[in-house]
C-alpha positions as a printed Julia matrix, in Angstrom:
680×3 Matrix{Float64}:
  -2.03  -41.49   -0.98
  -1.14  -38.02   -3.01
  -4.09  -36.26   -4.56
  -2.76  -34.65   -7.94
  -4.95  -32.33   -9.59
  -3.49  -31.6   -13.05
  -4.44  -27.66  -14.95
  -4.28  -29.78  -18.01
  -6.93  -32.19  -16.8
  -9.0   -29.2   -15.96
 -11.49  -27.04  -18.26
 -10.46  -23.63  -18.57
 -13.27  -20.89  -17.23
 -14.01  -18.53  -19.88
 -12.5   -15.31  -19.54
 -11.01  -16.38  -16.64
  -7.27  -16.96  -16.09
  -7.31  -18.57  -19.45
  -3.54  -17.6   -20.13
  -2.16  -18.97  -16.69
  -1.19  -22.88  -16.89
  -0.3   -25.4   -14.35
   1.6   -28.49  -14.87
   3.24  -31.1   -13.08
   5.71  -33.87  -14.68
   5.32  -36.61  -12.14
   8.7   -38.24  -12.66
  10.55  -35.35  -12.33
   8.35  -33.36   -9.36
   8.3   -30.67  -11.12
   5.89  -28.09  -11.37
   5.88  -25.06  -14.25
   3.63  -22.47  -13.4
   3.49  -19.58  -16.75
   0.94  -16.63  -17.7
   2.65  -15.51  -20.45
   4.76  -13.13  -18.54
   6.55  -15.05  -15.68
   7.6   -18.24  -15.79
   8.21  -19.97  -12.14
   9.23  -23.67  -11.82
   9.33  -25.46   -8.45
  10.73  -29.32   -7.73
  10.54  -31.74   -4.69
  13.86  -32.65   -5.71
  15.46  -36.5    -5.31
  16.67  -35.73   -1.43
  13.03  -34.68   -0.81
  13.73  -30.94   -0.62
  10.85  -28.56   -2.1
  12.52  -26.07   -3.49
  12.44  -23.07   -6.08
  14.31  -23.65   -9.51
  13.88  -20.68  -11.77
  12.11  -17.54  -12.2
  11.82  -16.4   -16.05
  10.49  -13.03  -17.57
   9.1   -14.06  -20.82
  10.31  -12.79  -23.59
  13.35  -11.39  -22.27
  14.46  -14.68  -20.69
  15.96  -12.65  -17.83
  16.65  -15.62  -15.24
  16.65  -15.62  -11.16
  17.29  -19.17  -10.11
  18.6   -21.39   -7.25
  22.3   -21.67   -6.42
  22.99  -25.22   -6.96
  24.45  -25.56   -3.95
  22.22  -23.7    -1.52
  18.3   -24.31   -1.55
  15.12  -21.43   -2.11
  12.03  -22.21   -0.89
   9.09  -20.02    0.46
   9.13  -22.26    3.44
  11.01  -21.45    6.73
   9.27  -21.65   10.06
  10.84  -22.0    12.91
   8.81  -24.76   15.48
   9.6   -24.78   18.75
  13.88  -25.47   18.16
  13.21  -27.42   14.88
  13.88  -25.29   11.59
  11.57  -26.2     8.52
  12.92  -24.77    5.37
  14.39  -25.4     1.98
  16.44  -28.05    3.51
  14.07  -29.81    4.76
  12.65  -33.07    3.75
   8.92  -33.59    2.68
   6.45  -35.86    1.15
   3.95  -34.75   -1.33
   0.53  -35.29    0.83
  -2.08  -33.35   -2.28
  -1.95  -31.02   -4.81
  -5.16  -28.75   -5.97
  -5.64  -25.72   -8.1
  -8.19  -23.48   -8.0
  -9.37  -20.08  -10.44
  -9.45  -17.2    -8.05
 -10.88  -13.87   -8.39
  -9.14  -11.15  -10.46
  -7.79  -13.24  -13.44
  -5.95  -15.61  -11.17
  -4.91  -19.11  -10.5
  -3.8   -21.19   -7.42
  -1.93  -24.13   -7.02
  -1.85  -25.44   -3.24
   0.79  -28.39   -2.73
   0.06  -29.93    0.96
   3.68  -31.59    2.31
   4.7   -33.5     6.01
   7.87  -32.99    7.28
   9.55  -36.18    8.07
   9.39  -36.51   11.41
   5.56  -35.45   11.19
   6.12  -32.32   13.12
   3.13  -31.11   11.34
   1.69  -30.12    7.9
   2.74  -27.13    5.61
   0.64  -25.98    2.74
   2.22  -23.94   -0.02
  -0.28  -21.69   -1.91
   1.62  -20.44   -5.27
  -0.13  -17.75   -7.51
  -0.15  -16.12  -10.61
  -2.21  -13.54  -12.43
  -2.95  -12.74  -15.88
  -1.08  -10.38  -17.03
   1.08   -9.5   -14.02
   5.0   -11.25  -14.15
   4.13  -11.67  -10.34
   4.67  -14.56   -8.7
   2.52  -14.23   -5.35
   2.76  -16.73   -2.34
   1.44  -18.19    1.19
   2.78  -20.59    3.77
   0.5   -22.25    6.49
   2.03  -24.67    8.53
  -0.7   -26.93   11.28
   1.37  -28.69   13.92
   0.43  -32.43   15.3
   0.51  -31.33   18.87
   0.38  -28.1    20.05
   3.59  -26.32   19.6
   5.23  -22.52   19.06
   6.32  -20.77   16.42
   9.54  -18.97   16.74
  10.09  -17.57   13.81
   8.87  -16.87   10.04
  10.06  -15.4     6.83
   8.09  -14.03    4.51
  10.9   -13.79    2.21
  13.33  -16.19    2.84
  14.94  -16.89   -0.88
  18.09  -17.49   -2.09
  18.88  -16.44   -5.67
  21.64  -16.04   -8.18
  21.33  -14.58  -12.04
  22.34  -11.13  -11.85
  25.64   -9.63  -12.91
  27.92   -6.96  -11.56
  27.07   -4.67   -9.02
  23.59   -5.09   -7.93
  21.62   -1.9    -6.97
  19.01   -1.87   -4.44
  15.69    0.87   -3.58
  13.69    0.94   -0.78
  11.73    4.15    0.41
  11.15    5.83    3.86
   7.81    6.21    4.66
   6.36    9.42    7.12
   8.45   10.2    10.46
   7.83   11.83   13.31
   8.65   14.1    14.91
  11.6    15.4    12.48
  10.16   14.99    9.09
  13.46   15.55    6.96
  14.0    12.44    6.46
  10.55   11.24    5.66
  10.11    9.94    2.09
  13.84    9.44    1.26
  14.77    7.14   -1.48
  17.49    4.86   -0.13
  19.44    3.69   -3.06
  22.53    1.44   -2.4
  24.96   -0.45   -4.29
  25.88   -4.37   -3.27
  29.4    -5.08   -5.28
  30.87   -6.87   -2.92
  30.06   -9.67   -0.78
  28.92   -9.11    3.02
  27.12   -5.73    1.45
  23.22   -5.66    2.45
  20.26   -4.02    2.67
  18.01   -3.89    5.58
  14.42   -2.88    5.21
  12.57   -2.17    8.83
   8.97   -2.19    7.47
   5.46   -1.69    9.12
   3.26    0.47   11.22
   5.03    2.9    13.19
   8.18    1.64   11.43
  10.69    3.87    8.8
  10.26    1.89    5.66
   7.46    1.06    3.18
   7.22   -2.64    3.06
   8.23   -2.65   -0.52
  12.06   -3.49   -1.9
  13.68   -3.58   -5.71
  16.99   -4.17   -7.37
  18.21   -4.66  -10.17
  21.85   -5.87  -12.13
  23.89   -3.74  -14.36
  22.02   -4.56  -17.62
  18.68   -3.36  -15.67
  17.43   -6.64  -15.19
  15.4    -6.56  -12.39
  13.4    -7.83   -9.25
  11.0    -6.35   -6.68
   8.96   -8.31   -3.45
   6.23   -7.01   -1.12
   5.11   -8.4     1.93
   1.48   -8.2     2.63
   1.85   -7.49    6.3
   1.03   -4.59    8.53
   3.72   -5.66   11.77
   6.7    -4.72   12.13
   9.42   -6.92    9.74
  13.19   -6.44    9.19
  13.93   -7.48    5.5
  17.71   -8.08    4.76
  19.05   -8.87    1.28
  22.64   -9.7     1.35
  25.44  -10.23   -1.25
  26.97  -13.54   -1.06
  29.35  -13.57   -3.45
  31.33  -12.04   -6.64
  28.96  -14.1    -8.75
  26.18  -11.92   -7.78
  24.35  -14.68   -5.53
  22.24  -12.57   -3.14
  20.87  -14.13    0.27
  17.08  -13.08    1.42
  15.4   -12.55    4.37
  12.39  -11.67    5.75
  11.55  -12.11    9.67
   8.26  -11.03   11.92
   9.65   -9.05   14.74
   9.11  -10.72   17.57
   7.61  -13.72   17.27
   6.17  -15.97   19.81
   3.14  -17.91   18.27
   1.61  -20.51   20.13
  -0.78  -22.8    18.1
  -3.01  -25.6    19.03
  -2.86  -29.23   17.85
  -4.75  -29.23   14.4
  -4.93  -25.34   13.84
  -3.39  -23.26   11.23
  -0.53  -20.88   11.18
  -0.43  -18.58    8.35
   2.68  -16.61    7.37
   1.61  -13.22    5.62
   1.87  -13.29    2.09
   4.0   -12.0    -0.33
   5.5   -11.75   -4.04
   8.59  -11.6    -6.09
   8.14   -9.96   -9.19
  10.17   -9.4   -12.34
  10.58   -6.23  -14.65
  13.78   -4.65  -17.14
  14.19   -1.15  -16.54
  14.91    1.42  -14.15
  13.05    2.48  -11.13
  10.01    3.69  -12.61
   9.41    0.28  -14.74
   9.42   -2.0   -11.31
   7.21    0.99  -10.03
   4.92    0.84  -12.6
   5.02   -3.12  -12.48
   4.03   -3.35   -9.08
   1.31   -0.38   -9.01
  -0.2    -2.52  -11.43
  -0.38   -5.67   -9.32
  -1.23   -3.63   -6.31
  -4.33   -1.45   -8.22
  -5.46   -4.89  -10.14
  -5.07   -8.2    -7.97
  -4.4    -6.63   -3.88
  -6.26   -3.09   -3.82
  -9.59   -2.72   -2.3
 -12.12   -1.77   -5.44
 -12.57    2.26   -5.62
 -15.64    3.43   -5.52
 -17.4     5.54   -8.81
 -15.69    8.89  -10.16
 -12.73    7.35   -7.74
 -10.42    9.91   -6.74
 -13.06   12.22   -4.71
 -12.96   15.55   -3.77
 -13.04   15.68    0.32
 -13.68   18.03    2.64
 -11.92   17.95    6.29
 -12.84   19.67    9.42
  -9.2    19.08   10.86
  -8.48   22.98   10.42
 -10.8    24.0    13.49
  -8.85   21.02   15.12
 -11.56   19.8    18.11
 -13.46   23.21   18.3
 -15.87   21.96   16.26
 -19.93   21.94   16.25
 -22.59   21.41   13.96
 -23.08   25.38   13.11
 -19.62   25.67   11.9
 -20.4    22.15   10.06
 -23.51   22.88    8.32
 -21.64   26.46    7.38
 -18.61   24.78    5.71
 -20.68   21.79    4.19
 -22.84   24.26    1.9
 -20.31   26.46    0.4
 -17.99   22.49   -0.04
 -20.97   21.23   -2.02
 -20.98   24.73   -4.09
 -17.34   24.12   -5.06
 -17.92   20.87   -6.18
 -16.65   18.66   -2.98
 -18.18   15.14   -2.85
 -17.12   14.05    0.53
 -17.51   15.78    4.04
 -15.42   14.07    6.72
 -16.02   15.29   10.63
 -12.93   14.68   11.8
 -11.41   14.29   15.9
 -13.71   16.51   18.27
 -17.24   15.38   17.38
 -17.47   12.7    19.9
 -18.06   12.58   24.05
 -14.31   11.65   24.36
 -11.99    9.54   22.54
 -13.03    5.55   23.04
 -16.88    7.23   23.81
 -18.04    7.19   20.38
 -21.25    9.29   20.94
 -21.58   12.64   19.57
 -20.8    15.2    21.93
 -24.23   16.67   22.86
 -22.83   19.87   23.6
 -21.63   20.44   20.03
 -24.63   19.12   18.32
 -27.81   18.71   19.97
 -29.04   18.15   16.71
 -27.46   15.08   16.5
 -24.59   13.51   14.09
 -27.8    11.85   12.14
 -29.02   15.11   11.72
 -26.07   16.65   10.18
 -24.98   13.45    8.23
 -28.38   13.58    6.76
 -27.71   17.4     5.8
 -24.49   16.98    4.18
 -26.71   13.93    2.23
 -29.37   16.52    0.95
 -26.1    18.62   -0.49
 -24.83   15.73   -2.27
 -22.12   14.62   -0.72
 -21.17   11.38    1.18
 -20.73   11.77    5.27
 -17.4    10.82    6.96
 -15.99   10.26   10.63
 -13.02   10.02   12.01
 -12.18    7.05   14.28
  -9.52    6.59   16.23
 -10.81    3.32   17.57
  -7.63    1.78   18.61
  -7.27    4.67   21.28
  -9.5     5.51   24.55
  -9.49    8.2    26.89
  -8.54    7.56   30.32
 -12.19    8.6    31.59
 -14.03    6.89   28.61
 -16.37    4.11   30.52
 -14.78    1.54   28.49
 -11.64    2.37   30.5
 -13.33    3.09   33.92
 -15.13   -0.55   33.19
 -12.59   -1.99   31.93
  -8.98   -0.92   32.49
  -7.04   -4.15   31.89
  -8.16   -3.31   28.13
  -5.41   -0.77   27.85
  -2.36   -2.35   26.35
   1.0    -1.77   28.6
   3.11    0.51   26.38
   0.99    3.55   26.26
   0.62    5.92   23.2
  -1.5     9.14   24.22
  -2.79    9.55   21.58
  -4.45   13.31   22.04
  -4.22   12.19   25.74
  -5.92    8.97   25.51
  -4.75    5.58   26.18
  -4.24    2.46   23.85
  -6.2    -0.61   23.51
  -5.0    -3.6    22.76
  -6.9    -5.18   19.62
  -5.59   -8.67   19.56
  -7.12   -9.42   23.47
 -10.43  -10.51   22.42
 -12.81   -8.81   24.14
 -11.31   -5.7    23.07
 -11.4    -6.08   19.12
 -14.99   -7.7    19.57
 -16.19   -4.28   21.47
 -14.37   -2.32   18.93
 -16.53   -3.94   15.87
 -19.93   -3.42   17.62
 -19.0    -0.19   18.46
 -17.9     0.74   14.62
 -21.21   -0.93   13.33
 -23.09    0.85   15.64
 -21.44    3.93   14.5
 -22.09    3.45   11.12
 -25.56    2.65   11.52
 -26.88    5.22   13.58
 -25.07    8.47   11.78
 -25.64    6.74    8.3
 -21.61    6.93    7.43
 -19.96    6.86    4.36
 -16.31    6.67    4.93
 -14.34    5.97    7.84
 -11.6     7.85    8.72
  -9.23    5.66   10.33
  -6.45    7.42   12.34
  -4.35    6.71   15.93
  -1.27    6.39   17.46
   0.15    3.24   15.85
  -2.13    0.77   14.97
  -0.05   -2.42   15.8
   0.54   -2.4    19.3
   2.83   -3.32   21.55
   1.29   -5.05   24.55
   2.94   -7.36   27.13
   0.22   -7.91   29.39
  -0.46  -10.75   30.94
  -3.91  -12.32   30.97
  -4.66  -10.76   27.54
  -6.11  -13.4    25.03
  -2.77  -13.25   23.42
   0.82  -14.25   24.48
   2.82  -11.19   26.24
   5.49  -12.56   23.86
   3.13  -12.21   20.1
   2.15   -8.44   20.4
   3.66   -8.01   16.67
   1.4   -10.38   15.24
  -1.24  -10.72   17.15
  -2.27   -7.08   16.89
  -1.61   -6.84   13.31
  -3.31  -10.24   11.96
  -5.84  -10.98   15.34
  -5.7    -7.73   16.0
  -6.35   -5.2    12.96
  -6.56   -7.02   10.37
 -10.05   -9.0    12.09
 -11.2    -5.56   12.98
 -11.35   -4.15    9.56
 -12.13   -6.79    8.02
 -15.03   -7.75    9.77
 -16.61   -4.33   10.14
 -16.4    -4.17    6.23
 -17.9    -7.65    5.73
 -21.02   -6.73    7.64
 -20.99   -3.21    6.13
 -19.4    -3.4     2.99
 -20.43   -0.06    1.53
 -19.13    1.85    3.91
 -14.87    2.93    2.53
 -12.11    3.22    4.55
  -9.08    5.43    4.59
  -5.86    5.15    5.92
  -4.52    7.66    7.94
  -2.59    5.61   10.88
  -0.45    8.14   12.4
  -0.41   10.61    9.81
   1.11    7.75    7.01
   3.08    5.52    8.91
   1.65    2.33    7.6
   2.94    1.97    4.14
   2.71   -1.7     3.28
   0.85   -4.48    0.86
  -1.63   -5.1     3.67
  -2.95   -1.89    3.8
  -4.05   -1.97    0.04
  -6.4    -4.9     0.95
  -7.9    -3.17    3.8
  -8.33    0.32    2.3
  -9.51    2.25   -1.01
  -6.51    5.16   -0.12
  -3.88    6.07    2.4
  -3.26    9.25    3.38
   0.57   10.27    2.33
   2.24   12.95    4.6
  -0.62   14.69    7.02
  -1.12   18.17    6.63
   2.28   19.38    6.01
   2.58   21.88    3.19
   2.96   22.07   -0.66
   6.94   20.96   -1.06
   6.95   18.42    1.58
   3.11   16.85    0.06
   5.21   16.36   -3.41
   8.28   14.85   -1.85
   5.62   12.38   -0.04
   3.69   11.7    -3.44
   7.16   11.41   -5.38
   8.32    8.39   -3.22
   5.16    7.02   -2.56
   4.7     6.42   -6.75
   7.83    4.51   -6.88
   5.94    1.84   -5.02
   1.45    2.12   -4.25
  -0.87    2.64   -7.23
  -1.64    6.69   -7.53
  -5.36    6.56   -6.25
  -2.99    5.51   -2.4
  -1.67    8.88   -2.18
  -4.46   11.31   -0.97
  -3.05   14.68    0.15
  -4.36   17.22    2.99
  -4.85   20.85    2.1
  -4.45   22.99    5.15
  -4.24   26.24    3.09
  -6.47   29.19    2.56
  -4.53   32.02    0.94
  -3.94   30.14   -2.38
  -2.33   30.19   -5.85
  -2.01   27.42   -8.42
   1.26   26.34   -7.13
  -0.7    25.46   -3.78
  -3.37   23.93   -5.37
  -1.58   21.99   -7.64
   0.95   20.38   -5.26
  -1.96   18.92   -3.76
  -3.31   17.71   -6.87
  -1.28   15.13   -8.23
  -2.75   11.74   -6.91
  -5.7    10.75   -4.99
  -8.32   11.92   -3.15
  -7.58   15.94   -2.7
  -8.35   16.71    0.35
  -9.29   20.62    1.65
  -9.27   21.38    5.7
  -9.54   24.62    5.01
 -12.32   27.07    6.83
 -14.49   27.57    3.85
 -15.92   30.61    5.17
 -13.8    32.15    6.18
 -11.9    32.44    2.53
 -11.75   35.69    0.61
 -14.22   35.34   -2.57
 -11.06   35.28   -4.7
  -9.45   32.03   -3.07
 -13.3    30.59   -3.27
 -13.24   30.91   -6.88
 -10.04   29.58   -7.5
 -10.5    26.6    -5.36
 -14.14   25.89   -7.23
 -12.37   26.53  -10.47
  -8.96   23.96   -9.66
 -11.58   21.31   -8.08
 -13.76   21.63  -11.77
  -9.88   21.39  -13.53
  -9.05   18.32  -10.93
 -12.15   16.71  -12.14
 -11.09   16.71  -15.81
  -8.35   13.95  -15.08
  -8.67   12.9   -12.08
 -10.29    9.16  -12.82
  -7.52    8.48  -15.58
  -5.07    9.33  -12.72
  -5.28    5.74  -11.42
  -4.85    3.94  -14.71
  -1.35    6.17  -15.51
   1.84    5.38  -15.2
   4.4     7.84  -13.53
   7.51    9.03  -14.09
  10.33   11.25  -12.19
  11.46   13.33  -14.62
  13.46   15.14  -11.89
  15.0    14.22   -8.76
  12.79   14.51   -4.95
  11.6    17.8    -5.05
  12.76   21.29   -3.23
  12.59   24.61   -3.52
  15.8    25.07   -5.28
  14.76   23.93   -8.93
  11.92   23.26  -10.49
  10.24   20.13  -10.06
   8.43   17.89  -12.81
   6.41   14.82  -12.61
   4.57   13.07  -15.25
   1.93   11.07  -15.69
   0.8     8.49  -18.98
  -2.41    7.24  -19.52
  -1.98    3.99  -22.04
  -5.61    3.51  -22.98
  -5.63    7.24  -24.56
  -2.08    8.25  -25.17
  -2.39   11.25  -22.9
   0.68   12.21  -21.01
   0.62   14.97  -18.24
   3.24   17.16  -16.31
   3.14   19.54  -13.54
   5.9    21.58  -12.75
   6.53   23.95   -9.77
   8.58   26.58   -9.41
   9.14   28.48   -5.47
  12.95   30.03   -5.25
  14.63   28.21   -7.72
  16.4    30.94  -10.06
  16.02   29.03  -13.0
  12.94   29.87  -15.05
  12.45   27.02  -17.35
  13.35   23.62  -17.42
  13.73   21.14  -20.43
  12.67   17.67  -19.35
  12.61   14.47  -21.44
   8.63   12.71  -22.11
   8.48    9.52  -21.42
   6.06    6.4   -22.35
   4.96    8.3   -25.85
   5.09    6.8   -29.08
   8.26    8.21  -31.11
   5.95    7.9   -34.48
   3.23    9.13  -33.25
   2.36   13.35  -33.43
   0.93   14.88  -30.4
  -0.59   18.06  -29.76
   1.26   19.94  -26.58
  -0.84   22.73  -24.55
   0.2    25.04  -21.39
  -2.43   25.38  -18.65
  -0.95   28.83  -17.68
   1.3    29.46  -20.66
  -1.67   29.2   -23.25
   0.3    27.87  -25.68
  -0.14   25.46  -27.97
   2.71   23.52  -30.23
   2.37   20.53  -32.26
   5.65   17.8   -31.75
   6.48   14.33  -32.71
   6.9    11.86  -29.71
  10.39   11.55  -30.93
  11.28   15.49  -30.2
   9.12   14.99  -26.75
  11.71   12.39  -25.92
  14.13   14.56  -26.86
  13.12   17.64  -24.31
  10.44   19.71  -24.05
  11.14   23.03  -22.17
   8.44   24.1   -19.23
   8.31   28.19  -18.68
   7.36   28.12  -14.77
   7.03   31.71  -13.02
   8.27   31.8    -9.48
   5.8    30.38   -6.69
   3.62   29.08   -9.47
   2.85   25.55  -11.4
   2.19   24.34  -14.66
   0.59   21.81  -15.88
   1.37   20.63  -19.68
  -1.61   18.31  -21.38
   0.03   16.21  -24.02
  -2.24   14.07  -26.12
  -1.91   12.24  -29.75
  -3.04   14.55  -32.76
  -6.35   14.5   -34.38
């Protein structure tokens, strides 16, 4: 017997979702699923097939639909040799809905392949106010079988005409940087042409990929998955029919009779516009239904011992932590060095016979909130849990700083790891965890591990990571966590869930910090692109570079800074501070291309609540001294008031002549940032 559950049948919850609607017209099969925004239909058609119809932006009636020919579905699992996907046949088992958190609503369908292979259960969501369409796929065999393969994008659509362009973004690589952050634009006009996306940790790519036709109609997906993926969209045809796909590396999952599978999630999303529109589109869906809440006054001033690299002890701490919390920093983070060794998370009793507790408990008594640094995936070869336990260690080897690599998806390992994190937290009364290493998803063929040789991908991403984090932050959920795996090599939709910011680029310098920040806005909300400081000699340009975005983080040795650099670092921390919690609620926009040193640079920023728009520009060798750029997001009608950090000037200019081209005056090795806001 099918269960049907029917929104209209339902009472609405007050406040709650009240703009997204479910229905279902029984003779058809069809389902319509709207908030307003996005419009997503769905049939179990008359051959059986479940399938994907349409997918409408509102208003616009911009269309991305199923070929009639070729069938879209969010389902394609590969079991054992048998293939279940959009051509397929089901039967309709149940169908529920549910409100979920953050404006949203859910509706599950439950279908049985017909040979009874097993049971797959669709979860499709939408959000109010987001033209997101956001899905799962579970699948729970009838006898214990593997799973050979899963897509977490595996769509066919058609609606877009002429040649389509496509963007996806490099994320940080090592060891030759020059290639890290590249926008990688390409055209699909004729058929055969693709795009291949290789996203995940220690991957090149953000997990994140948008196109759009030659009227700018447009579509973007994430994939909420930390593992490594390869993500192809191809053009089939002169119509403009293009062919998705979206495969976890490597898989080899075997399940039990009666337990679940679950593909990572992900989302298709609609927008008209240019790059910065689907950017703007999907930083909103990642700050308001994926991110991980941000604490108060949320983008925080941090302080980083990384500067003294490991020669660090609690002298040198307690030094640096009173002149930070005299300039105004609000978070101290002890970074790699304070422990025994790396896996023997114990602070090193040479360096502070005091204790951490001690000096946590200091930097408390200044104000500020205490960090560590944790590489926990990582232990040295002499750490006992390696002497104890060497069969822990995974069997491609990272050396991380010399240390070995553990393998989080064997059991025991991931199960130590959370103790030992607790414990942590508990004893030095932490803040903030740090969260760094060589790789976080693993590989690891090793036999007699609680997971297959074969599922290293997923295992140590989903059993792996993914239980890690999460479980240490459900027993201790006031303790945040940053990203830092590698430096910024794990750029995805996961990540968002598990962290309240990513680190972008490492410490590597003003020019190449902006060229991380200016790709990284095309894609994560602005509070996900915090920014290392490794400089002591500054000037606004220095300061500035780093300022743009999220947490601003200093590693600099506070005292041993002239008095002059002191001062302007407490007086660009007190200007930070002025803006800094509007930052995550802006929109941005390129005004000029990925920055170098041979012009000058400008990004922008719009806040939509106030009106405010801001722009820093930098200047290092370019010869040019001034550069008009064109405002964007203001009201032509409106009248705005227009003031020059450095410049000191002041003019007074309709939205229309801001559009137009304002012209930025930027001295060489300097920055300026203009503060635009609507007239009194």
């Amino acid at each position: 017997m099918v269960r049907v559950v029917l929104a209209l049948l339902m009472p609405l919850y007050a406040g709650v979702a009240a703009d997204v609607t479910f229905t279902f017209d029984n003779a058809s099969r069809t389902w319509n699923l709207s908030n307003g925004l996005i419009q997503a239909s769905f049939e179990l058609n008359q051959q059986d097939k479940f399938r994907l119809r349409e997918l409408v932006l509102a208003g616009r009636g911009d269309s991305w639909r199923s070929p009639n020919d070729v069938s879209s579905s969010p389902i394609r699992i590969q079991v054992g040799e048998i293939t279940l996907n959009g051509d397929t046949s089901f039967r309709l088992l149940e169908q529920r809905e549910a409100t979920i958190p953050r404006g949203g609503r859910r509706l599950t369908l439950q279908l049985a392949d017909s040979s009874d292979l097993g049971v797959i259960e669709v979860d499709l969501e939408l959000y109010s106010g987001q033209p997101v369409l956001r899905y799962r796929v579970r699948f729970r065999p009838a006898q214990t079988s593997v799973i050979r393969r899963a897509g977490m994008l595996p769509w066919n659509l058609e609606g877009g005409s002429g040649p389509i362009s496509t963007l996806h973004l490099n994320q940080w690589l090592r060891p030759d940087t020059t290639d890290s952050f590249l926008l990688n634009r390409r055209t699909l006009s004729s058929p055969g042409q693709q795009t291949l996306v290789r996203s995940g940790a220690y991957q090149r790519h953000m997990g994140y990929l948008a196109l759009r036709d030659s009227t700018d109609k447009g579509l973007f997906a994430g994939w909420e998955f930390d593992g490594r993926a390869d993500i192809i969209v191809q053009r089939v045809n002169d119509e403009g029919r293009l062919s998705f796909s979206g495969l976890i590396t490597g898989l080899n999952r075997r399940v039990e009779a009666g337990q679940w599978f679950h593909v990572p999630g992900a989302f298709l999303g609609l927008f008209r516009g240019d790059w910065d529109d689907a950017g703007w589109t999907v930083q909103q869906f990642g700050e308001k239904i994926l991110a991980q809440p941000a604490p108060a006054k949320f983008p925080w001033v941090v302080w980083n011992s990384w500067r003294y690299q490991q020669n660090i002890d609690e002298v040198t701490l307690r030094h640096n932590a009173e002149i930070a919390a005299s300039l105004g920093v609000e978070l101290f983070v002890v970074d790699l060095g304070w422990a025994e060794a790396i896996g023997e998370w114990r602070a090193d009793p040479q360096k502070f016979p005091s204790g951490m507790r001690a000096l946590a408990d200091y930097v408390h008594s200044l104000g500020m909130k205490f960090g560590l640094h944790i590489a926990f995936a990582e232990a040295a070869p002499e750490s006992r849990v390696l002497q104890e336990n060497p069969e822990w260690a995974t069997s491609d080897r990272y050396w991380y700083f010399g240390a070995e690599s553990l393998c989080l998806s064997h059991r025991p390992v991931r199960e130590w790891i959370a103790s030992e994190l607790i414990r942590v937290i508990d004893e030095y009364d932490v803040d903030w965890i740090l969260q760094d290493g060589e790789n976080m998803v693993k590989r690891c063929t090793r036999r007699g591990h609680t997971h297959s040789p074969a599922d290293w991908n997923y295992s140590n991403a989903v059993d792996g990571l993914n239980w890690v984090v999460q479980h240490v932050q459900k027993q201790r959920p006031q303790v945040h966590w940053e990203n830092c795996e590698d430096g910024g090599n794990m750029l995805t939709f996961n990540m968002l869930q598990n962290y309240v910011t990513s680190i972008t680029s490492d410490d590597s310098g003003p020019l190449v910090t902006r060229q991380a920040v200016h790709a990284m806005t095309y894609v994560f909300p602005l509070r996900y692109t915090d920014r290392y400081m490794p400089n002591d000699a500054l000037t606004n340009y220095i300061t500035r570079s780093f300022m743009f975005g999220g947490p601003w983080i200093v590693m600099t040795r506070l005292p041993e800074m002239e008095p002059q650099y002191l001062q302007i670092l407490r007086d660009e921390i007190a200007l930070y501070k002025t803006f800094r919690e509007i930052l995550p609620e802006s929109r941005v926009f390129h005004l000029t291309n990925r920055p170098t040193e041979e012009f000058i640079d400008v990004i922008q920023s719009y806040h939509p609540p106030t009106g405010w728009a801001m722009l820093f520009a930098y200047r290092w060798e370019a010869n040019e001294a001034r550069r008009t750029v064109q405002v964007r997001g203001l009201d032509a009608t409106r009248t705005y008031d227009v003031r020059f950090q450095e410049g000191r000037r002041i003019l007074r200019m309709s939205g229309a002549q801001l559009q137009a081209g304002l012209t930025i005056e930027v001295p060489r090795y300097t920055a300026e940032i203009v503060w635009i806001r609507p007239a009194e």
